[in-house]
N, C-alpha and C positions, 0 to 999 in steps of 0.2 A: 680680551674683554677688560674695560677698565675699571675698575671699581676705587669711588671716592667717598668718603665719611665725613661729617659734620659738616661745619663751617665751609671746607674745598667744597664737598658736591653741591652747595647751592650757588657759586661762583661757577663752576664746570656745569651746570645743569642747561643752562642757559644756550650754551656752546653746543651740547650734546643734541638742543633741540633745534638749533640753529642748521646742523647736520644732516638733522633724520629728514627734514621739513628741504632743504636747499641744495644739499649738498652736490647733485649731478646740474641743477637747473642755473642757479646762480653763481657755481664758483666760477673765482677767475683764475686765470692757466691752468685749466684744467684736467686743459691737452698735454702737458707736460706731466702735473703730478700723475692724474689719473691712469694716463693711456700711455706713458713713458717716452714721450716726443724727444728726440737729443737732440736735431740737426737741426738749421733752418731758424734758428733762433730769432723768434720778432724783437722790433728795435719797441720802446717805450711806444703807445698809441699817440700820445701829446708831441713827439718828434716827428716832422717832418725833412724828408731830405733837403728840402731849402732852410732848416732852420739853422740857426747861427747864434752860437753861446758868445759870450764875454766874460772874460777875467781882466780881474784888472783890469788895462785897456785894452789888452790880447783880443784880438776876434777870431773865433775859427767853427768849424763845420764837427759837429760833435758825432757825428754819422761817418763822417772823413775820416783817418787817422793821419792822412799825409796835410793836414790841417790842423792838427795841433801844436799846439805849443810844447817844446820840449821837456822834458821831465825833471828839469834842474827848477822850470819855473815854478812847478807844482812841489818844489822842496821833496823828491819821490826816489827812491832809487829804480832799476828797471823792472823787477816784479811788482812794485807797489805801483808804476803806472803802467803798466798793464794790463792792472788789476781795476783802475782806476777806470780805464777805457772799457770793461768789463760790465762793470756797473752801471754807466752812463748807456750802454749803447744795447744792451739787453733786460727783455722785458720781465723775465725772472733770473735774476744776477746770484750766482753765490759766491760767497767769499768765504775762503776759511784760509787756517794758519794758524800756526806755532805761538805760544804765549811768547808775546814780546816781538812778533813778528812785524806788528804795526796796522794790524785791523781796525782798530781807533784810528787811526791817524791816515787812514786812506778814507774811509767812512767822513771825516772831519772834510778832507779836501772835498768830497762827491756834497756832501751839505752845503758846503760856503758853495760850492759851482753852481749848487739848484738856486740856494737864497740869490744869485746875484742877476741869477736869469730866468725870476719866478714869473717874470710875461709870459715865458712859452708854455710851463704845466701851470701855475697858478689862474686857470683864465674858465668860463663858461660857469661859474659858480662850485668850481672845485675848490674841493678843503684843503685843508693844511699837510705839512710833511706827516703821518704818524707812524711815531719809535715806539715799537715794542719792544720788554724787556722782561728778563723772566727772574728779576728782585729788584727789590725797593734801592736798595744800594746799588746795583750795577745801573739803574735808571738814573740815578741821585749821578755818580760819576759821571756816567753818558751826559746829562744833559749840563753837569755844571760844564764841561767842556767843549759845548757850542753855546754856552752863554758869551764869549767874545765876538761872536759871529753874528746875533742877533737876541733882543731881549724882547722880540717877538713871538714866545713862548708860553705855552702853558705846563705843566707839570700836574697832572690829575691824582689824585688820591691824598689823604692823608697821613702815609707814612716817611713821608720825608724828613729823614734829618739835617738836610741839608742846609744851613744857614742861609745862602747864594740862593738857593731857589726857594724859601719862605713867601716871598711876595709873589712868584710867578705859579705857585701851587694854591691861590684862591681864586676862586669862582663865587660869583655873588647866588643866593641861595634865595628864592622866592618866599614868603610869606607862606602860599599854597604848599611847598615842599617842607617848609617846618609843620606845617600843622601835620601833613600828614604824616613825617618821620613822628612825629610825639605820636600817635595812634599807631603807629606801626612799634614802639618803644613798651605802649600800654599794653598792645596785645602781647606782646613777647611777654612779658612781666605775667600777665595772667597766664601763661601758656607753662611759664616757668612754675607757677605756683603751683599747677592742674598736676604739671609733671612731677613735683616731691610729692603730692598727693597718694597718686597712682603705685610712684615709687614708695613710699613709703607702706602700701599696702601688700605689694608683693614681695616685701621682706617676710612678712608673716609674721611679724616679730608679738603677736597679742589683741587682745579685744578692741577693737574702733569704736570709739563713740557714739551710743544709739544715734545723736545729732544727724550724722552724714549718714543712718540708714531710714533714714525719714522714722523712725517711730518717736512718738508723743505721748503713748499711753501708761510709760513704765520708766523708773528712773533708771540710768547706769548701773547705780547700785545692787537695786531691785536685780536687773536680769543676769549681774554678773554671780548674784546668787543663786539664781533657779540652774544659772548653767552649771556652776561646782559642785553643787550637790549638795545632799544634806550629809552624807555618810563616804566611807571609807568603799563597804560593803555596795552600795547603790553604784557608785564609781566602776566598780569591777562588772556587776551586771551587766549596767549600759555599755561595757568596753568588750565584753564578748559577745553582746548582740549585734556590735559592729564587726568585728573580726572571728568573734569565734576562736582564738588564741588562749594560748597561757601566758608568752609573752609578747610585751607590747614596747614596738621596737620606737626610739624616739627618732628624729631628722634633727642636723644641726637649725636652729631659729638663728636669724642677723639679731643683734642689739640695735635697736630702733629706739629714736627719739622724733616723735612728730605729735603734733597737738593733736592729731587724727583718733589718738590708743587713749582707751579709755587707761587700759593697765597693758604692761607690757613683762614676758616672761622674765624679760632681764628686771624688771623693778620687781620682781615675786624673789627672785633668786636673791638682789639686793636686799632682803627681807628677811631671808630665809625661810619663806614662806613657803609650805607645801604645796601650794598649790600650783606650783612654777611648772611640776612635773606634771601635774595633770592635764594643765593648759595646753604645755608643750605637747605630748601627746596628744590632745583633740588638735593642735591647730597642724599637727604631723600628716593626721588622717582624714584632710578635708572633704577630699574628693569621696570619701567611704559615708561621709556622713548625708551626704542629697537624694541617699534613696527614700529617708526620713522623712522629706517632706517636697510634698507636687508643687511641679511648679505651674503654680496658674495666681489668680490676684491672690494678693498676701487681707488677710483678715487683722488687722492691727488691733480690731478689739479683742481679739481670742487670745492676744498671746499673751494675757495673765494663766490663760487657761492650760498651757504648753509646759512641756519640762520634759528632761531628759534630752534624749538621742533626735525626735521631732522639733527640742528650741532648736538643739544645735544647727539642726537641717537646716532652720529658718534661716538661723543667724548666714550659715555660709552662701546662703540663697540670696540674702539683704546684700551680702558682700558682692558675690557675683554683680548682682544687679548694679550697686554703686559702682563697678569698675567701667559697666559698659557706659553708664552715663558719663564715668569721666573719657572713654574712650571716646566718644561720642560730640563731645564738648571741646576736648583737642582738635579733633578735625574739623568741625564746623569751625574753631580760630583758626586754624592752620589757613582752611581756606579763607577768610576774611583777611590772614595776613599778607595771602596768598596778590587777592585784589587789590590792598593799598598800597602793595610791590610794585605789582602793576602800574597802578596808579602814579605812583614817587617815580617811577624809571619813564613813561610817558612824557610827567610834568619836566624830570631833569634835561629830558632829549631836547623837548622846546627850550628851556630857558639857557640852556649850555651851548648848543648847537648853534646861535646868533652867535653868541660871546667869541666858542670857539676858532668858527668858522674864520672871525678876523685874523687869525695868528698863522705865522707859518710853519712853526712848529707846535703837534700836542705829545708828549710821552706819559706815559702809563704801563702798571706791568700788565702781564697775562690775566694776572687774579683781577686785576680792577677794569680789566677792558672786560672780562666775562660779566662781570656785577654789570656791566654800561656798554651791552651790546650795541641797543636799540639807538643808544648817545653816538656810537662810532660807526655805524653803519649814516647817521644824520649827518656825519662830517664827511661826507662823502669825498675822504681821500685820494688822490691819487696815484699818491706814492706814498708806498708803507715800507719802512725797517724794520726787520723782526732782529735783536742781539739773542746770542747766547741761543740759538735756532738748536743746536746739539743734543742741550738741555730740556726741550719741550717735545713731548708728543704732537705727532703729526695732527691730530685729529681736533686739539686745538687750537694747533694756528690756522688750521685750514677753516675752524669754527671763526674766528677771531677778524679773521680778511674782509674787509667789506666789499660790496659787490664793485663800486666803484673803482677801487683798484686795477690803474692800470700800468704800477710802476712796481714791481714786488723783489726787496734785497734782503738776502740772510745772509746771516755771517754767525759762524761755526768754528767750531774747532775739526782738526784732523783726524783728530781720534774719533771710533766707533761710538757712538753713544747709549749710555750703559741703563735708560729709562726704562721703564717695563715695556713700554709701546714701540717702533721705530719712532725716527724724530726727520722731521724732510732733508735734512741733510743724510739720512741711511737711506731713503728712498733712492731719491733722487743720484745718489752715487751709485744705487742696484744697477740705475735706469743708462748707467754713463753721460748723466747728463754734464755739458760742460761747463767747466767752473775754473777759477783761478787759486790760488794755494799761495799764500806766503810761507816761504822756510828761512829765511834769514833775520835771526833773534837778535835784535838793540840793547835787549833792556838789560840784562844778566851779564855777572861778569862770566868769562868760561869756566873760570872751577866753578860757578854755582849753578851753569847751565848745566854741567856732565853728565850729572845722574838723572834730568829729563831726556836728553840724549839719549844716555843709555840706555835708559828703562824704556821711555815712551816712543823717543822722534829720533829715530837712526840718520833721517834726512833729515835733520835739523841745521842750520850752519850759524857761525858765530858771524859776525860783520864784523871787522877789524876795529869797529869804535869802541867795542867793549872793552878791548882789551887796555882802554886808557881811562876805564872807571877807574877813581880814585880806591885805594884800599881804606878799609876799617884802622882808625885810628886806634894804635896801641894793642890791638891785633893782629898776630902777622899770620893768618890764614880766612880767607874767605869767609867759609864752612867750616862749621865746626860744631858735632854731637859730642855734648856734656852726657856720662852714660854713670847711671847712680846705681843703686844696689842697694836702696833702702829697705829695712821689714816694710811689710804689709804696702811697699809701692809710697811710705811714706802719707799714707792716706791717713786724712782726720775729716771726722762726719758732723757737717754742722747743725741737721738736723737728720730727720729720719729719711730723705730723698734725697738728699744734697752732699755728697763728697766728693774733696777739693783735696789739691796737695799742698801745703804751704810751703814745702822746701823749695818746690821747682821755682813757685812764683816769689818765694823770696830769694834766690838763686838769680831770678831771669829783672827783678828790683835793685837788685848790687849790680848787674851788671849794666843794669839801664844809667842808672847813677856814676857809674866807672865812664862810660864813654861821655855822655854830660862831662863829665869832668877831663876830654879829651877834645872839647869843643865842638862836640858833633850837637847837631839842633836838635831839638824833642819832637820835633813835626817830623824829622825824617827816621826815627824810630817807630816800629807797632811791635805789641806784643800780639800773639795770637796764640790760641788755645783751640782743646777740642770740644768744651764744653761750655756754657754762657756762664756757669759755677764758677769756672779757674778766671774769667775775663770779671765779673766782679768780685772776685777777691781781690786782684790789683786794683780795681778800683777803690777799694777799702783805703790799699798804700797809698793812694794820689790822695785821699781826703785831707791826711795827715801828712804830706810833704809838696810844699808848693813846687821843687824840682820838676813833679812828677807831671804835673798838670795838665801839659801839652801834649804827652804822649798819650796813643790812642792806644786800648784792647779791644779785640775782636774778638767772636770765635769763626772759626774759619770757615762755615758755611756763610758768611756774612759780609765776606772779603773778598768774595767773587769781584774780579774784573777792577778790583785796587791793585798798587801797587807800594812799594818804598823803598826808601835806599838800603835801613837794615832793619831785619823781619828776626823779632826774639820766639821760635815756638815749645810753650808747654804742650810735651806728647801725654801727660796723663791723660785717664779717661778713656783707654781702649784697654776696656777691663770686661766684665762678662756682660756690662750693659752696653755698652758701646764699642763692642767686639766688632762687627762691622764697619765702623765707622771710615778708617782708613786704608779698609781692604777694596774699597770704589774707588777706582784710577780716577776718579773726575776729584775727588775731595785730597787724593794723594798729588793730581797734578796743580791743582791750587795751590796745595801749601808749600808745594817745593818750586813755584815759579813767580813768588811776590815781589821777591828781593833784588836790589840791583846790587848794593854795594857787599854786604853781607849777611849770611842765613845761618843764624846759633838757635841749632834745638838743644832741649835736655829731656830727658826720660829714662826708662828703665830698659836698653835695648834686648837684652835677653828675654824680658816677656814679651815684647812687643811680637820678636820673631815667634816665641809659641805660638799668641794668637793673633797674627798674621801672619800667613807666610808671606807675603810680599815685601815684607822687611830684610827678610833672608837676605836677597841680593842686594838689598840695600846698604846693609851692615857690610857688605862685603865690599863692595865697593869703596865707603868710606875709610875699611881699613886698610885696600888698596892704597887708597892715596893719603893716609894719616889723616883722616880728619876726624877720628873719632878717639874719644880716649876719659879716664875718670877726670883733669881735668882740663880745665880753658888756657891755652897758652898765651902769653902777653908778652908785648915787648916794652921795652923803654924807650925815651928818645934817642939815646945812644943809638940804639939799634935796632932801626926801624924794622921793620920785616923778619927780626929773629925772635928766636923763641929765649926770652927772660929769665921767666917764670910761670907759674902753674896757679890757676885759681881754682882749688876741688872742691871746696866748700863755701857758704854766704860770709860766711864771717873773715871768709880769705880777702875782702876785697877792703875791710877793715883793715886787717895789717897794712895793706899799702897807704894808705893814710898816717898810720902808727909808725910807717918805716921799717915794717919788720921784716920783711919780703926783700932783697936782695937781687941785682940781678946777676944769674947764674955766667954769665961770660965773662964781666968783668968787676964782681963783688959791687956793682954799682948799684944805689939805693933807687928804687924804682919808686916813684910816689905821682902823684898827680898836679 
């Protein structure tokens, strides 16, 4: 069962009812997810055996294989085209593969081939290509790279960072949709108000304001005195007529600040004022006190008449009552908010679904295609891309599919995926359905591939072009773990929720600074971290040094499906809060498969391994092969590829500037 809170379940709710309401009736390939079809595989509904693609000025028979153009023309090796042919010629294609295997880059070619022969699927008032994506960023990537292909694009939602698709991520907004967003903005506002109310009242933190319990006849002051009592002695009466006790156990009260309290325990105690204790005490024993008084209509003129253990009753009777009215008042907006929902997603399906409809391509992720079911079911696509399919539960892409679909491609990773739900790519491999698999990795040099190899992809293989990626200037090793041993992990806490290490990321600043000064470009550097804390803390360094500028930090959930030449990662942050974090092989194979040229972490590997063990083998493996050690080895020009000298600390990269640092083969002064 899946269970989603806040902000996600009203994006997945949509999805969920899309399900209950379609799910056997309207989905498409049904017969495969549902009923486990493997053989016999349908070709696209939009192909027919007489139809005929063109590339370039290539013509061939896309149902044919003995009519294709060769693989050299499609820039393909021999898995990548026929992987290619895969995709084109079945009606539910999957594709998966090895990071750096070339899934992008086959996906790229099956796009340009649609875009160039959009007469055969674009026709009968079918919609556009639509890319599903399961982050803003792997969207942003994905589409800036068929922006060379065609600027016939839309990019839907507003999280785009991306400079390149700015102009292709608006959509004109009707008159009729702003009005109704600002009342749909209002109710929220009053709903938010309802809710510190509410809240505020089940802290219990002191007396509310006769105002909100409708009485007029008696001031604050008046009844906050009938309820204290006159005496010490009277107190104790009325406190054994309740309980019948000798003692009178108190409950902790929240400290509450809301205009709602007339007086609040915690401003009695700020006082020193005894009656903190008393208060605290009645407002301990609410529920004891409504045997006091019936409930039936409240008599407002009586209650000068009232005192003792019977106000009390009233008073928590007034209470009760005000909670239901605000209960009451919530839902009654809830639903008003409910219909201008309604209302906005109706209006956006007409005024977007013309605009749309023009382009040939729309991308959007999972979360904003759920917000805009009703909008993607109107562009009635006919061929959908779902990326990163591994990463999503089955049950919302199946929600997410429009009926029109009659062309459906995932693309996956190899590995099992580690979601609470399956994901169609676990299904569909239960089912043996057939699918193509890239294993031959471009992007990594081999020492930085080895330990996805090893760990992850045993059938992984290197493609011999790797092995003529260039090395890391003035480092003469790939990979390489900076391993520190600082007290307390070197942690400093910038506020009470917020710690950061400054050593790593001044550590991982020197050395960004060191290769800059080896001519290496700041665009083909990123820092990435485990925490968005350690990723603005460098950014702090870049405000104050224009070197810094160009280079990007991430955190690594965020870096999905990027890549770069050399990838600096701070491992702080899997501490007892973020103990998990990198014991998920999906978040551990991201961050060891970004890099092409070179991969420099630094952390604390001894703690890591306590809490993980998946470090264990990791740490072993690097000291297999030397890549780990206390510090960063360098070379000089003298000597390219040897080891120099030693960087163990930030101010080490100082001396090489100062000339202090020496290189170790031949007393040679190593500087920049």
């Amino acid at each position: 069962m899946a269970v989603y809170k806040g902000n996600f379940y009203r994006a997945v709710d949509s999805i969920l009812q899309s399900i209950k309401k379609n799910l056997f009736k309207e989905l498409p390939f049904k017969e495969y997810i549902l009923f486990g079809k493997n053989s016999f595989i349908e070709q696209p509904k939009y192909l027919q055996k007489a139809s005929e693609y063109t590339i370039d000025s290539f013509k061939f028979k896309p149902c044919d294989f003995n009519t294709w153009p060769p693989k050299e023309y499609f820039q393909l090796n021999a898995e990548q085209y026929l992987a290619l042919q895969h995709l084109v010629t079945n009606e539910l294609a999957l594709l998966t593969g090895y990071p750096g295997s070339g899934k992008t880059h086959v996906i790229l070619k099956f796009i340009n081939l649609l875009l160039q022969n959009k007469q055969i699927w674009h026709q009968h008032n079918s919609g556009p290509i639509l890319l599903l994506a399961f982050t803003n960023q792997s969207l942003d990537n994905f589409m800036e790279k068929i922006l060379p292909l065609t600027d016939s694009l839309v990019r839907i939602g507003t999280q785009t960072k991306s400079e390149k698709l700015k102009n292709s991520a608006k959509l004109n907004v009707s008159r009729v949709s702003l009005d109704i967003r600002k009342k749909i903005n209002n109710i929220a506002d009053e709903i938010n108000k309802v809710a510190k109310e509410a809240q505020a009242i089940f802290k219990n933190g002191g007396l509310i304001s006769i105002v909100y319990l409708g009485i007029t006849t008696i001031s604050n002051q008046d009844i906050y005195d009938k309820l204290m009592g006159n005496n010490e002695t009277e107190r104790i009466v009325l406190m054994n007529e309740i309980l019948g006790l000798e003692e009178y156990p108190l409950t902790d009260v929240n400290s509450v600040c809301s205009p709602i309290y007339y007086v609040t325990v915690s401003d009695l105690q700020a006082r020193h004022d005894r009656n903190s204790i008393y208060l605290q005490w009645r407002l301990a024993h609410k529920e004891a006190h409504k045997k006091f008084y019936p409930r039936n209509d409240v008599d407002f003129d009586n209650i000068q008449n009232l005192s003792g253990n019977k106000l009390w009753g009233l008073y928590f009777y007034l209470v009760d009552r005000y909670v239901n009215q605000l209960k009451e008042k919530l839902n009654i907006m809830e639903e008003q908010k409910r219909i201008l929902r309604d209302s906005l997603t109706e209006e956006e399906n007409i005024e977007n679904s013309k605009e749309l409809k023009q382009k040939m391509i729309v991308g959007l992720t999972f979360s904003g295609a759920a917000f805009r079911k009703s909008t993607i079911d109107a562009l009635d696509s006919s061929i959908v891309i779902v990326e990163e399919t591994s990463h999503i539960e089955h049950y919302h892409v199946l929600g997410t599919i429009p009926k029109s679909c009659k062309h459906l491609i995932l693309i996956g990773d190899n590995r099992v995926s580690e979601i609470n739900n399956y994901s169609l790519v676990d299904i569909l491999s239960e089912y043996k359905y057939p699918f193509k698999s890239l294993k031959k990795q471009f992007r990594m040099k081999s020492e930085i591939a080895f330990l996805l190899k090893t760990l992850f992809y045993p059938e992984m293989v290197n493609d011999e072009s790797v092995e003529k990626i260039s090395s890391v200037p003035g480092i003469p090793k790939p990979i390489f773990f900076i391993n520190h041993c600082l007290e307390n992990d070197g942690e400093e806490t910038i506020n009470w929720n917020r710690v950061v290490n400054l050593y790593e990321i001044e550590y991982l600043v020197q050395l960004a600074k060191f290769l800059l000064s080896k001519n290496v470009s700041a665009e083909s550097i990123t820092i990435l971290t485990i925490t968005k804390y350690q990723a603005l803390e460098f950014d702090k360094f870049k405000e104050n040094d224009e070197t810094l500028q160009k280079i990007k930090s991430w955190s690594i959930d965020k870096f999905q499906s990027l890549e770069n030449d050399i990838i600096l990662l701070s491992l702080f942050g899997i501490n007892e809060y973020y103990r998990s974090f990198l014991t998920k092989e999906t978040r551990l194979r991201v961050a060891l498969s970004r890099s092409k040229q070179g991969f420099y972490l630094i952390g604390n590997m001894e703690k890591l391994c306590k809490q993980c063990e998946i470090w264990v083998p990791i740490k072993e493996l690097l000291e297999e092969k030397g890549y780990i050690g206390n510090a960063l080895p360098i070379s000089c020009s003298s000597h390219v590829g040897k080891e120099c000298g030693f960087i163990e600390k930030p101010e080490d990269f100082s001396n090489l500037k100062s000339h202090f640092l020496t290189c170790s083969l031949e007393n040679l002064t190593i500087n920049n």
